[in-house]
VMD Tcl script that builds the backbone (N, CA, C; Angstrom):
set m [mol new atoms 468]
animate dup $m
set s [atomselect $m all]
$s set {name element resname resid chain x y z} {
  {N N UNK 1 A -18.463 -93.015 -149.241}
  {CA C UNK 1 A -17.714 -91.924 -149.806}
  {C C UNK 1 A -16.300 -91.967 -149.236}
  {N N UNK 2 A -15.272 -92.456 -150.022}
  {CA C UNK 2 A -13.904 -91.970 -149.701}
  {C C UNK 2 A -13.386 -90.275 -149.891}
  {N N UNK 3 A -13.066 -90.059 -148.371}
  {CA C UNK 3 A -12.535 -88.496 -148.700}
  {C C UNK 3 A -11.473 -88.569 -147.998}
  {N N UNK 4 A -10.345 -88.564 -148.975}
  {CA C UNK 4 A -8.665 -87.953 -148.507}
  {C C UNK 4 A -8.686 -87.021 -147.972}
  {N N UNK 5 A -9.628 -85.938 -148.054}
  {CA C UNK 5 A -9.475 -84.751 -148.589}
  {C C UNK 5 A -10.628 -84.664 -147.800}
  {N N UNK 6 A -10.637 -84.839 -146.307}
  {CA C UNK 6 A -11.759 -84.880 -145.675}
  {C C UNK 6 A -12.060 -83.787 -144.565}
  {N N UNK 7 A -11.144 -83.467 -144.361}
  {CA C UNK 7 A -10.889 -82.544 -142.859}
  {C C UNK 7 A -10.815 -81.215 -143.368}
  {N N UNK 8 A -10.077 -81.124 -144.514}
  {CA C UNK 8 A -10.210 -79.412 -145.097}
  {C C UNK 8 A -11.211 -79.291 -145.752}
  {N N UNK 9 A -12.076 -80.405 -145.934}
  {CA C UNK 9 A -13.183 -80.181 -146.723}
  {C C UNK 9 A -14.668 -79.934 -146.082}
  {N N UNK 10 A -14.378 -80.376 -144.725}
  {CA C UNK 10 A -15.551 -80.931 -143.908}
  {C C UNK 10 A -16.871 -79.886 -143.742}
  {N N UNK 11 A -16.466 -79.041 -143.867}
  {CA C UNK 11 A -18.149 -77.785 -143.716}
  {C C UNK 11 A -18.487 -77.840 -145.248}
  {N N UNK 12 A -17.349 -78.117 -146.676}
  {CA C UNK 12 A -18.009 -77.950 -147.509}
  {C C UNK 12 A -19.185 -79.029 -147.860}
  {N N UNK 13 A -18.346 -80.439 -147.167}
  {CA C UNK 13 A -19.157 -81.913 -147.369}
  {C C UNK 13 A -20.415 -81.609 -146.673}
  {N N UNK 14 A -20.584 -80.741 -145.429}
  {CA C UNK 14 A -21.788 -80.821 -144.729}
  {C C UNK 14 A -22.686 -79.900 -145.571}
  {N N UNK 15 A -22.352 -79.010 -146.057}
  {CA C UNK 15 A -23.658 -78.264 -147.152}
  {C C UNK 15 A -24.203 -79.071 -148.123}
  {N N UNK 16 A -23.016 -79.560 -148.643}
  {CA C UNK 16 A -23.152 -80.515 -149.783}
  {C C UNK 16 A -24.319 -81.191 -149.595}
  {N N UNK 17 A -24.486 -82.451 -148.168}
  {CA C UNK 17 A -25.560 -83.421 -148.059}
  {C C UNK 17 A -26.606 -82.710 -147.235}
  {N N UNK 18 A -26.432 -81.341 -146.852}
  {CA C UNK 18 A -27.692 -80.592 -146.607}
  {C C UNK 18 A -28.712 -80.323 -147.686}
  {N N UNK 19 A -27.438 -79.773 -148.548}
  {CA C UNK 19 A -28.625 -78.883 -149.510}
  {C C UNK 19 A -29.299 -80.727 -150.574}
  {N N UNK 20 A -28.273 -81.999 -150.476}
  {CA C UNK 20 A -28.793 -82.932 -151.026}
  {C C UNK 20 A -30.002 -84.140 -150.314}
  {N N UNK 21 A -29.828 -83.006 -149.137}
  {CA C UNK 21 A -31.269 -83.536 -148.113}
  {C C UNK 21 A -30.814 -84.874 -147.332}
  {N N UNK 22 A -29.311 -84.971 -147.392}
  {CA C UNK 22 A -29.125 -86.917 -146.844}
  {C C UNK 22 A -28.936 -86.930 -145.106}
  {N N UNK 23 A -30.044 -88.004 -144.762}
  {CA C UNK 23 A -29.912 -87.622 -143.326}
  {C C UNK 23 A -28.948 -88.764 -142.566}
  {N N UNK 24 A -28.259 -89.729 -143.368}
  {CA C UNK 24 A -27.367 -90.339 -142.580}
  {C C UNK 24 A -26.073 -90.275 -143.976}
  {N N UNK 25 A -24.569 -90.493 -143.201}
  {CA C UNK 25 A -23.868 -90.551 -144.558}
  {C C UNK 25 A -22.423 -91.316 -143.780}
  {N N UNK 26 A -21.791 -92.013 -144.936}
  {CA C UNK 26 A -20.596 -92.673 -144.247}
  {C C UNK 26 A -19.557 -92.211 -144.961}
  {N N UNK 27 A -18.315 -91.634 -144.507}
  {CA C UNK 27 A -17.354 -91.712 -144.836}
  {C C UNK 27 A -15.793 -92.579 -144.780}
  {N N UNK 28 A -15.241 -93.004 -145.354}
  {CA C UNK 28 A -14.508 -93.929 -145.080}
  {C C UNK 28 A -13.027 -93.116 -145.436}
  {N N UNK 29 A -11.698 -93.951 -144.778}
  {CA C UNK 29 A -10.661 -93.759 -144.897}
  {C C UNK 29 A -10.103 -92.093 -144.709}
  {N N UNK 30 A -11.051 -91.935 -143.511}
  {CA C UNK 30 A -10.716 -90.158 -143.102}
  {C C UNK 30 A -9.605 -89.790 -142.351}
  {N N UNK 31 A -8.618 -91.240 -141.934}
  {CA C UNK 31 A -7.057 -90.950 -141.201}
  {C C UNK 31 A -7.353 -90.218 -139.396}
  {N N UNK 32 A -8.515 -90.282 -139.504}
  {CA C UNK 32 A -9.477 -89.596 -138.120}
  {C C UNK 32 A -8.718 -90.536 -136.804}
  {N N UNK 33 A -8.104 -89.799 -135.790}
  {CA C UNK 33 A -7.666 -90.895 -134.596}
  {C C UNK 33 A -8.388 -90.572 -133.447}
  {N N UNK 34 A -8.247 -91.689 -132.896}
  {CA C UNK 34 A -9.379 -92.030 -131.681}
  {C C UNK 34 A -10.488 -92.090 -132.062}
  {N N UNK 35 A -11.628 -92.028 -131.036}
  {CA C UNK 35 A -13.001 -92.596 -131.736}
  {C C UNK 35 A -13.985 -91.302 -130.486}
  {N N UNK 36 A -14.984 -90.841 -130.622}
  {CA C UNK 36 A -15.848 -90.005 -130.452}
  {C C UNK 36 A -16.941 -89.595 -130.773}
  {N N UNK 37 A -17.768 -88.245 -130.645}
  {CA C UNK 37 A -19.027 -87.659 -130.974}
  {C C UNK 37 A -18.393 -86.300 -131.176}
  {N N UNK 38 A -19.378 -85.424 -132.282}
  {CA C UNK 38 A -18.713 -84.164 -132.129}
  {C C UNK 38 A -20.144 -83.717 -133.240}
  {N N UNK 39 A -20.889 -82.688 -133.021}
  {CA C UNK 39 A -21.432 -81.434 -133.737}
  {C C UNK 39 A -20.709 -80.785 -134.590}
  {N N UNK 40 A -21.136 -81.150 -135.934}
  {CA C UNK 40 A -20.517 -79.772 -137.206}
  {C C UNK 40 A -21.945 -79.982 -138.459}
  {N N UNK 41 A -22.255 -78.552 -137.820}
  {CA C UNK 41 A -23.691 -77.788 -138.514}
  {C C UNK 41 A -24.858 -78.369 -137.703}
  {N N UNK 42 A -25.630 -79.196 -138.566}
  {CA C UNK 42 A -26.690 -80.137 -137.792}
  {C C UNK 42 A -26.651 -81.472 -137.980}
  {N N UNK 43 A -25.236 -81.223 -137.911}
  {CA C UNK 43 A -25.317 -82.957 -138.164}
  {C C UNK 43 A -24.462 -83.355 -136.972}
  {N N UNK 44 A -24.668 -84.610 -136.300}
  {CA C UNK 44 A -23.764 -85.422 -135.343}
  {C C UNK 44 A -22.986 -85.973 -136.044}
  {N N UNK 45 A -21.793 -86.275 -135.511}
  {CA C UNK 45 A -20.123 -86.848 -136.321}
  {C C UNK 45 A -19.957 -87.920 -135.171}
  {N N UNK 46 A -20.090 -89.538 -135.688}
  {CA C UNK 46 A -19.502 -90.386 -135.055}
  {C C UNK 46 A -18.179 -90.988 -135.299}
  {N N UNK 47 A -17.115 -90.635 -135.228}
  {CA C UNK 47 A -16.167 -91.176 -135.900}
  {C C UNK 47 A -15.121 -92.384 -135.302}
  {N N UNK 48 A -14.357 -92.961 -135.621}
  {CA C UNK 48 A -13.448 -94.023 -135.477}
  {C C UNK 48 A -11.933 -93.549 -135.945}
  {N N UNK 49 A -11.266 -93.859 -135.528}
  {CA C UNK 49 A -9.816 -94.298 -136.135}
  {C C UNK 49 A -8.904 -94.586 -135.361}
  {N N UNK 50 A -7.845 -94.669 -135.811}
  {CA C UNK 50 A -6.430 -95.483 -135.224}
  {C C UNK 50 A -6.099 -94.539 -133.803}
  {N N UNK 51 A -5.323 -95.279 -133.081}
  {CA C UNK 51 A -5.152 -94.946 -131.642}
  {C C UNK 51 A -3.668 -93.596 -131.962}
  {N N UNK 52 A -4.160 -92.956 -130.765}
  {CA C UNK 52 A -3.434 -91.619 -131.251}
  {C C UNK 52 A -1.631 -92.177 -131.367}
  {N N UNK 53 A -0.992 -92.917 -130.836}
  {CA C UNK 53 A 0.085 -93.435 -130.730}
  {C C UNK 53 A 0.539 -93.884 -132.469}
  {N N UNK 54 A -0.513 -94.427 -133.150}
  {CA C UNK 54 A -0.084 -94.676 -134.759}
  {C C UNK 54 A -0.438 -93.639 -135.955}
  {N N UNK 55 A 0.505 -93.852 -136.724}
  {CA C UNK 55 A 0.296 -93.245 -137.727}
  {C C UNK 55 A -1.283 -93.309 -138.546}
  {N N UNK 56 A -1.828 -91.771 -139.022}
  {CA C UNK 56 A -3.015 -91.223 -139.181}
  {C C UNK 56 A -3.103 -92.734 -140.827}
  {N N UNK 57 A -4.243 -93.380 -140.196}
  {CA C UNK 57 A -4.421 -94.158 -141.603}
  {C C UNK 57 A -5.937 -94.793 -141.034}
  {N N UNK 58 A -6.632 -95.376 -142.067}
  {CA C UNK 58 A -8.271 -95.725 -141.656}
  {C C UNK 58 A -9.294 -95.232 -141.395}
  {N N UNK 59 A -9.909 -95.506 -140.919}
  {CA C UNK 59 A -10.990 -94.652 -139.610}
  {C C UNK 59 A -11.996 -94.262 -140.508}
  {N N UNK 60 A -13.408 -94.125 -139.879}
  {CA C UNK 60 A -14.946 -94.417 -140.717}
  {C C UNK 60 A -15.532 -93.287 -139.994}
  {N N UNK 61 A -16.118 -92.340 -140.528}
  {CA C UNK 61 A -17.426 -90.930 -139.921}
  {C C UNK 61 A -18.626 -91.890 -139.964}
  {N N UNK 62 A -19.847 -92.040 -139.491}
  {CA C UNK 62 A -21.328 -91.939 -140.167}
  {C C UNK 62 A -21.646 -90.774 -139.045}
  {N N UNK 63 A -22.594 -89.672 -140.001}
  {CA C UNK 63 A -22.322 -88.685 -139.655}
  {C C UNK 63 A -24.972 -88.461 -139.686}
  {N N UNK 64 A -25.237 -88.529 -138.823}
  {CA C UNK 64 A -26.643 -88.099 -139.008}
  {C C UNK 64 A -26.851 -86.908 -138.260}
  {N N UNK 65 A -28.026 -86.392 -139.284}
  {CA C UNK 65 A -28.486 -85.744 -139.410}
  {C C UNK 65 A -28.854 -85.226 -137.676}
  {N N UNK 66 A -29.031 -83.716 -137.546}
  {CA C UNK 66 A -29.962 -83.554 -136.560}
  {C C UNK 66 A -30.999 -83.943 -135.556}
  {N N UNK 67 A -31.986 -83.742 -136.870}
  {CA C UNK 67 A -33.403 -84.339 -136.568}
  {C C UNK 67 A -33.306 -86.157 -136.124}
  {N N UNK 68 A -32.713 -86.269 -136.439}
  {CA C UNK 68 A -32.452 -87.939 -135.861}
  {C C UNK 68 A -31.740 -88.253 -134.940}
  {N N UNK 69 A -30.942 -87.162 -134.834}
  {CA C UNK 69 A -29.873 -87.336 -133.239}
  {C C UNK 69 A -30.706 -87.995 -132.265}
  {N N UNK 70 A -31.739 -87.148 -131.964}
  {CA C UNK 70 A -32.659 -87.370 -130.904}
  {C C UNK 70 A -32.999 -89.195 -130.967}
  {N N UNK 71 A -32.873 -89.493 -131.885}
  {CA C UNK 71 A -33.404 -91.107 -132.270}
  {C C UNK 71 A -32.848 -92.122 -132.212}
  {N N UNK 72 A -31.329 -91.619 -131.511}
  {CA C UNK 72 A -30.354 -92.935 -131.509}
  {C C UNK 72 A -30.429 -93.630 -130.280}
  {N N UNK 73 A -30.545 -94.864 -130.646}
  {CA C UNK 73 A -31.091 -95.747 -128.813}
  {C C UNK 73 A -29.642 -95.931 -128.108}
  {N N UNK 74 A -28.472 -96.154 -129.131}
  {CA C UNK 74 A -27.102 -97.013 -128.999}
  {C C UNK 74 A -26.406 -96.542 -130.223}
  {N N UNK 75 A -24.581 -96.657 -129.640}
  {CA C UNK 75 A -23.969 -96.618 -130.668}
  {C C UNK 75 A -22.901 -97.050 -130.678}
  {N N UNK 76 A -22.574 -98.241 -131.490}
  {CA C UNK 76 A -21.051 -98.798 -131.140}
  {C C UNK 76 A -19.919 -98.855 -132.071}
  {N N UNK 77 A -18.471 -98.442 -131.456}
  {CA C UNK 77 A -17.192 -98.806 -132.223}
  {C C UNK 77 A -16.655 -99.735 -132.179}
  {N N UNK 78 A -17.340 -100.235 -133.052}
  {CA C UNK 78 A -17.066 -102.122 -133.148}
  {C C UNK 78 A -15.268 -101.819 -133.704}
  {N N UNK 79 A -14.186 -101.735 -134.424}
  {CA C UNK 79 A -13.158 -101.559 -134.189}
  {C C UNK 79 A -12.620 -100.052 -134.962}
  {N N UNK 80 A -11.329 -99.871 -135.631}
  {CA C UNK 80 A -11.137 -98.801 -135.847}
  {C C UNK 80 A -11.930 -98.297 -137.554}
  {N N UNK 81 A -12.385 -99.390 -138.090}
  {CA C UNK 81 A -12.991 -99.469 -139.328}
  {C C UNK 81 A -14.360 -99.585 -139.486}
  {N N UNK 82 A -14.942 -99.956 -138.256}
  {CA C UNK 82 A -16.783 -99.980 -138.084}
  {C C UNK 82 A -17.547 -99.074 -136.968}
  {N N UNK 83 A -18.275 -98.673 -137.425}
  {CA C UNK 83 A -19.130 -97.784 -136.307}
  {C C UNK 83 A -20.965 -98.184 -136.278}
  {N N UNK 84 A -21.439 -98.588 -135.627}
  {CA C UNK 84 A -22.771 -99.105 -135.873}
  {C C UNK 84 A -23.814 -98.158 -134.825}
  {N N UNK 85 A -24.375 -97.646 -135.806}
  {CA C UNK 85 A -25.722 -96.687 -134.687}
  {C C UNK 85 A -26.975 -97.538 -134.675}
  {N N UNK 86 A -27.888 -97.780 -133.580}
  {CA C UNK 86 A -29.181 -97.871 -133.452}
  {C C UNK 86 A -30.067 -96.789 -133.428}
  {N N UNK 87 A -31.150 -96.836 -134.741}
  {CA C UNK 87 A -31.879 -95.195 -134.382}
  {C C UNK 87 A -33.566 -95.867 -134.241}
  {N N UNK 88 A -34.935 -95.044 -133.288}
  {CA C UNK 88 A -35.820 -95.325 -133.312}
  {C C UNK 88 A -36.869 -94.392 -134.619}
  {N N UNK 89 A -37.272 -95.595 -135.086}
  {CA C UNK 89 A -38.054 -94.973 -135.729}
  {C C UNK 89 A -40.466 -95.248 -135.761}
  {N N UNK 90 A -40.431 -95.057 -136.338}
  {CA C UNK 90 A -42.203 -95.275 -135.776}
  {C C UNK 90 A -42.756 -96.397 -136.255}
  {N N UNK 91 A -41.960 -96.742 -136.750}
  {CA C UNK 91 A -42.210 -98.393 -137.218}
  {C C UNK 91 A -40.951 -99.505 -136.660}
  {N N UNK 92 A -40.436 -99.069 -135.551}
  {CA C UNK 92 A -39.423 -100.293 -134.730}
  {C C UNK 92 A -37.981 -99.390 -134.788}
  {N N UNK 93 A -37.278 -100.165 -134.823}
  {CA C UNK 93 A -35.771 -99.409 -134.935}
  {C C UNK 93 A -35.173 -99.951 -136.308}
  {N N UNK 94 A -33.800 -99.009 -136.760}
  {CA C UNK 94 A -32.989 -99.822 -137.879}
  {C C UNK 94 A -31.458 -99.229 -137.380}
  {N N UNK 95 A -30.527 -100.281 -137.905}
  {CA C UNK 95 A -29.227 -100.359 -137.376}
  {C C UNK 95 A -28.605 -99.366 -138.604}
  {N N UNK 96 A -27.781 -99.162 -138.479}
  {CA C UNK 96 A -26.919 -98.171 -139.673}
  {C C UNK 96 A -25.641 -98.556 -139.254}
  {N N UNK 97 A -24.932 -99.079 -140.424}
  {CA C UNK 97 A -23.661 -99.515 -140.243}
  {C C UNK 97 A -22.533 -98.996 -141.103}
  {N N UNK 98 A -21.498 -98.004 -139.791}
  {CA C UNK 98 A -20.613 -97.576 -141.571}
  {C C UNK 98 A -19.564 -98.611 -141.665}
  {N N UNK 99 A -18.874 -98.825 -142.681}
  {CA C UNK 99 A -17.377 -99.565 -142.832}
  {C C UNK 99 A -16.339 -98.736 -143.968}
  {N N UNK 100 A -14.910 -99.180 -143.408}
  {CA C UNK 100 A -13.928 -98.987 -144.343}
  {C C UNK 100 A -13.268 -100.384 -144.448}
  {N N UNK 101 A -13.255 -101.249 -145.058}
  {CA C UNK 101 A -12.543 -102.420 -145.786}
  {C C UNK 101 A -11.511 -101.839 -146.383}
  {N N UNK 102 A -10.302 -101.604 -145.337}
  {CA C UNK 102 A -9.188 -101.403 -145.859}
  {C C UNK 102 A -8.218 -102.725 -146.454}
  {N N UNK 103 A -7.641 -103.069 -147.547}
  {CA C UNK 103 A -6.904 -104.004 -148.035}
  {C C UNK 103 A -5.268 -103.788 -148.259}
  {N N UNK 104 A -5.193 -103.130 -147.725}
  {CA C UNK 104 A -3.601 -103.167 -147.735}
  {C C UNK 104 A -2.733 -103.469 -146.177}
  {N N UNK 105 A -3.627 -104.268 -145.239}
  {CA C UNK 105 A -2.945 -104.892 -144.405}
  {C C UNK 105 A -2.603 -105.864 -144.473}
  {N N UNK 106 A -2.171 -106.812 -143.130}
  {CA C UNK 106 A -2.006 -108.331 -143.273}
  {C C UNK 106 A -3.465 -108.766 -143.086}
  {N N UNK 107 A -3.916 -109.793 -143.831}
  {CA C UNK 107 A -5.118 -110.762 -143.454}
  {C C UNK 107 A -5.738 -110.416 -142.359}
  {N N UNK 108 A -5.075 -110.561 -141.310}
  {CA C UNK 108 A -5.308 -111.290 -140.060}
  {C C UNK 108 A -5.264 -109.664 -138.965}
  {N N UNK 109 A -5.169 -108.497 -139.599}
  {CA C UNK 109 A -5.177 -107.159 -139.337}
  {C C UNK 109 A -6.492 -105.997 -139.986}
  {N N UNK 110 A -7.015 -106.811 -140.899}
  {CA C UNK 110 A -7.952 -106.308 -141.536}
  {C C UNK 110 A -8.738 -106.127 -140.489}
  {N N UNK 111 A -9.744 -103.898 -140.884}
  {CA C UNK 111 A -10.856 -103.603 -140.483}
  {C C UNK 111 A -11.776 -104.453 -140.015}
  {N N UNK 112 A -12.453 -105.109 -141.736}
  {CA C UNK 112 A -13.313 -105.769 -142.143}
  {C C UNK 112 A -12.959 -106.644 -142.550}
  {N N UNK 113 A -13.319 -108.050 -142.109}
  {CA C UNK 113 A -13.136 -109.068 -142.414}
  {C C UNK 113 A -14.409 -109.889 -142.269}
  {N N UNK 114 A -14.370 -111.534 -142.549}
  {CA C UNK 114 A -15.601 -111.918 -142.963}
  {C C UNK 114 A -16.493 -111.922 -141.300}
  {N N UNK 115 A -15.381 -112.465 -140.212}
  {CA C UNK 115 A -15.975 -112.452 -138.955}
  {C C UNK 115 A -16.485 -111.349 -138.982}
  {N N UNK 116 A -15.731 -109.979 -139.147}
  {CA C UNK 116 A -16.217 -108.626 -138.143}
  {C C UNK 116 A -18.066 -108.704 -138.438}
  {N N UNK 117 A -18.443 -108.553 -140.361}
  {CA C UNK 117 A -19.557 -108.752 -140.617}
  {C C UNK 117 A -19.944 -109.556 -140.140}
  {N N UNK 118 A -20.200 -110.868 -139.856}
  {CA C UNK 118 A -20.296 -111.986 -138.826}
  {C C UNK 118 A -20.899 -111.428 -137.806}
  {N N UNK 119 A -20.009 -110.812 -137.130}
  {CA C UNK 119 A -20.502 -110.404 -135.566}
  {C C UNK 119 A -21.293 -109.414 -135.671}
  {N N UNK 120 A -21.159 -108.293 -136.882}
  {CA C UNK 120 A -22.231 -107.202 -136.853}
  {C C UNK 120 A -23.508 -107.582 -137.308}
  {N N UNK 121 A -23.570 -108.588 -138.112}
  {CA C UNK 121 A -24.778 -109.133 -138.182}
  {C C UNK 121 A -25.602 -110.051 -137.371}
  {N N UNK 122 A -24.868 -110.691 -136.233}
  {CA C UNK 122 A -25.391 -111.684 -135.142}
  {C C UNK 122 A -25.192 -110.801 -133.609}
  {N N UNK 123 A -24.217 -109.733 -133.989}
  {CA C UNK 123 A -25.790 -109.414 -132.580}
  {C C UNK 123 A -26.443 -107.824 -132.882}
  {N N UNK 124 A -26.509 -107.437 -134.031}
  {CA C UNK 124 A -28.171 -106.370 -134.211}
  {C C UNK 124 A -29.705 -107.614 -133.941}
  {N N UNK 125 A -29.853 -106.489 -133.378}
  {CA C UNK 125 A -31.985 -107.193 -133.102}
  {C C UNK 125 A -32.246 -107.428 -134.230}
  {N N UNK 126 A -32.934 -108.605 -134.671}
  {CA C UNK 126 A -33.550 -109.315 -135.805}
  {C C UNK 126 A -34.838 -108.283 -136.484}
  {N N UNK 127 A -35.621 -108.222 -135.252}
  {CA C UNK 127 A -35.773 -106.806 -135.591}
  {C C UNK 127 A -36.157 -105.309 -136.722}
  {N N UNK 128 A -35.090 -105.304 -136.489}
  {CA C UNK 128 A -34.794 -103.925 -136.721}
  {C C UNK 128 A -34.526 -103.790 -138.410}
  {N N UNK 129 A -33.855 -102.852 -139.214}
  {CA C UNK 129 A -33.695 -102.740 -140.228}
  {C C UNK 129 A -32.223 -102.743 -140.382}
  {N N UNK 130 A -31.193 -103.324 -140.999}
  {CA C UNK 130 A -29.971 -103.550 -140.803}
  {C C UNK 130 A -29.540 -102.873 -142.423}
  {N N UNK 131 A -28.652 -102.066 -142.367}
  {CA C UNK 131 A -28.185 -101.233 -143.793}
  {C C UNK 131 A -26.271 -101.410 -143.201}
  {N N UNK 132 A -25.521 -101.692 -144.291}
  {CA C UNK 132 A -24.309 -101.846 -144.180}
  {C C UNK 132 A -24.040 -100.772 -145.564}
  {N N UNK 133 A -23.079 -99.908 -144.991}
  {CA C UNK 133 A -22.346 -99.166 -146.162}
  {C C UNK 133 A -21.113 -98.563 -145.968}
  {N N UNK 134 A -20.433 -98.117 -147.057}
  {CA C UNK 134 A -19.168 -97.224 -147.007}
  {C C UNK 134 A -18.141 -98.009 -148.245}
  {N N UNK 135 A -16.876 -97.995 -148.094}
  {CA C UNK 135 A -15.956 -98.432 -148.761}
  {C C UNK 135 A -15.872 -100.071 -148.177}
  {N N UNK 136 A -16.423 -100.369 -148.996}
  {CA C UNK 136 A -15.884 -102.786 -149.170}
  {C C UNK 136 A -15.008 -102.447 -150.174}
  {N N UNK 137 A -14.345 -101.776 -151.112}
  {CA C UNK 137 A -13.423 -102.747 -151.268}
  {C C UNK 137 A -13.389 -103.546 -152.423}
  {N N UNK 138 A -14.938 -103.898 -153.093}
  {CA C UNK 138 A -15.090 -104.759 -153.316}
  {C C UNK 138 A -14.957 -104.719 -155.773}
  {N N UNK 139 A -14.490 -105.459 -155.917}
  {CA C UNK 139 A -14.283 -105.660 -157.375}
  {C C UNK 139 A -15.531 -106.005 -158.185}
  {N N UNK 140 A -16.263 -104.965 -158.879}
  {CA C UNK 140 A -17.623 -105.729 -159.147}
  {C C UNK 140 A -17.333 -105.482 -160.944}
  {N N UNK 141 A -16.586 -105.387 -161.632}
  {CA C UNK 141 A -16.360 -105.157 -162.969}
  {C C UNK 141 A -16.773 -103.717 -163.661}
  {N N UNK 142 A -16.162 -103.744 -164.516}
  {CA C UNK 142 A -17.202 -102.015 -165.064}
  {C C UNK 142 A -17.812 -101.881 -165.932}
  {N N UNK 143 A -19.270 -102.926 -165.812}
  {CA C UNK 143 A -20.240 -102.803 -166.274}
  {C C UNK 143 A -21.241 -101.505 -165.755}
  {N N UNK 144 A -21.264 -100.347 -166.175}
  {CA C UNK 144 A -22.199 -99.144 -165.138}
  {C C UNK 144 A -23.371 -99.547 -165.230}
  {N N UNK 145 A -23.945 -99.562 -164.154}
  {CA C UNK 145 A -25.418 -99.357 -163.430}
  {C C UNK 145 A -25.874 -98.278 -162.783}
  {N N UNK 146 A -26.503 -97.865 -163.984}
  {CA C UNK 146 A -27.000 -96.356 -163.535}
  {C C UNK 146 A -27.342 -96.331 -161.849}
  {N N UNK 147 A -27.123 -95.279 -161.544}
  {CA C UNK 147 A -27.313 -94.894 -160.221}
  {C C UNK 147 A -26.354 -95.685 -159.525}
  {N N UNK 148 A -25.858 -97.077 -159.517}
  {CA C UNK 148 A -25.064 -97.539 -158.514}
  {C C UNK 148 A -23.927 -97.845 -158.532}
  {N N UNK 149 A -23.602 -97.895 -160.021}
  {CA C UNK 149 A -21.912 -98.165 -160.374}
  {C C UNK 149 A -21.418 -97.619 -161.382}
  {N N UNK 150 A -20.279 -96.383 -161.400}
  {CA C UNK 150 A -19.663 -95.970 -162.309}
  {C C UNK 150 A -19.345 -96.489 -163.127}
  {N N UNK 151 A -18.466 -96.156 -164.068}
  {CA C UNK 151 A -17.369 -96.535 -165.119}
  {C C UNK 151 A -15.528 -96.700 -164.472}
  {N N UNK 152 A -15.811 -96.413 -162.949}
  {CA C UNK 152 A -14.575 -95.673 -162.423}
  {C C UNK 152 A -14.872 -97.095 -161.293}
  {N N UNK 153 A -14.709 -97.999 -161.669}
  {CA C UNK 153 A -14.169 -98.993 -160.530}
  {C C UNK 153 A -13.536 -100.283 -161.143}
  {N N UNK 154 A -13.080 -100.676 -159.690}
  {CA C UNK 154 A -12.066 -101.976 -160.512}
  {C C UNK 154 A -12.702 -103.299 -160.629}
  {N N UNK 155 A -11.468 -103.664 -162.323}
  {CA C UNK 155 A -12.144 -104.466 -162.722}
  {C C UNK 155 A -11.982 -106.293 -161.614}
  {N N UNK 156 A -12.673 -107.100 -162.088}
  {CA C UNK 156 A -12.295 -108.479 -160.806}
  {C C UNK 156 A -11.270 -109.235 -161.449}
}
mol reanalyze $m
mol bondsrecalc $m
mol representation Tube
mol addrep $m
C-alpha cells in the first residue's frame, strides 16, 4: 500500500485493517525518518526511513497486529527501504518482508535492488515461510486479475 497521505491518515488506516481483520500490513513510501518501534491501537509499527539529516522521502511501515507482537523472534532494518520481521508460529516460524522499490534514484542508490533481495533471501532460515511485499515497482501490463491487479497500473 502506497500512502502519501500516511501520517494524517494513520488511526484512520488502523480501523480500516482492523475492522478488515489484516494481521500484518506494509506500507511503502511513508517519508517516515529514522527507523524504530512504536504502538498505534493494537497494532505494532516497525518503521524505516531516511536519516533525520535528509530530506523526508522513502521509508517502509510493516505494521502487525497485536496478537502476534508476542510472536516476533527478530527484527531487522535491512536499509532505509526494507524491514524484515521473524514471527513464531505452531508450525515453525515465517519471515515477513516489507519493501519500497523506489526508482527515481541513481542505480547504484536504489532501496531495492537485485542484491538487497539477494541478501534477504540468503540469510532467512530455509526454514521458515518467506513472504516479500509492498511497492516493487514493478510493470506487469493492464491486463486485470481479479483480486491482484487493477486496471490502474503501468503498462511495460
Amino acid at each position: 500500500m502506497e500512502c502519501w497521505v500516511y501520517w494524517n491518515k494513520e488511526l484512520e488506516l488502523v480501523e480500516v485493517i482492523k475492522i478488515k481483520g489484516i494481521n500484518v500490513t506494509v506500507i511503502s513510501e511513508t517519508k517516515k525518518k529514522l527507523k524504530g518501534t512504536k504502538m498505534i491501537g493494537n497494532y505494532t509499527m516497525l518503521y524505516r526511513g531516511v536519516s533525520q539529516n535528509t530530506r523526508a522521502h522513502l521509508g517502509v511501515v510493516l505494521r502487525i497486529d497485536q496478537k502476534w507482537t508476542s510472536r516476533i523472534t527478530n527484527y531487522s532494518f535491512v536499509n532505509d527501504c526494507i524491514i524484515t520481521v521473524r514471527l513464531k508460529i505452531n508450525r515453525g516460524r515465517i519471515t515477513r518482508t516489507g519493501v519500497y522499490a523506489w526508482k527515481k534514484v541513481e542505480k547504484k542508490k536504489r532501496g531495492v535492488s537485485t542484491k538487497s533481495y539477494k541478501k534477504i533471501v540468503d540469510k532467512y532460515n530455509k526454514s521458515d515461510s518467506l513472504t516479500i511485499y509492498g511497492d516493487l515497482n514493478a510493470r506487469v501490463g493492464n491486463q486485470p486479475i481479479p483480486n491482484v491487479v487493477g486496471t490502474l497500473v503501468k503498462t511495460a
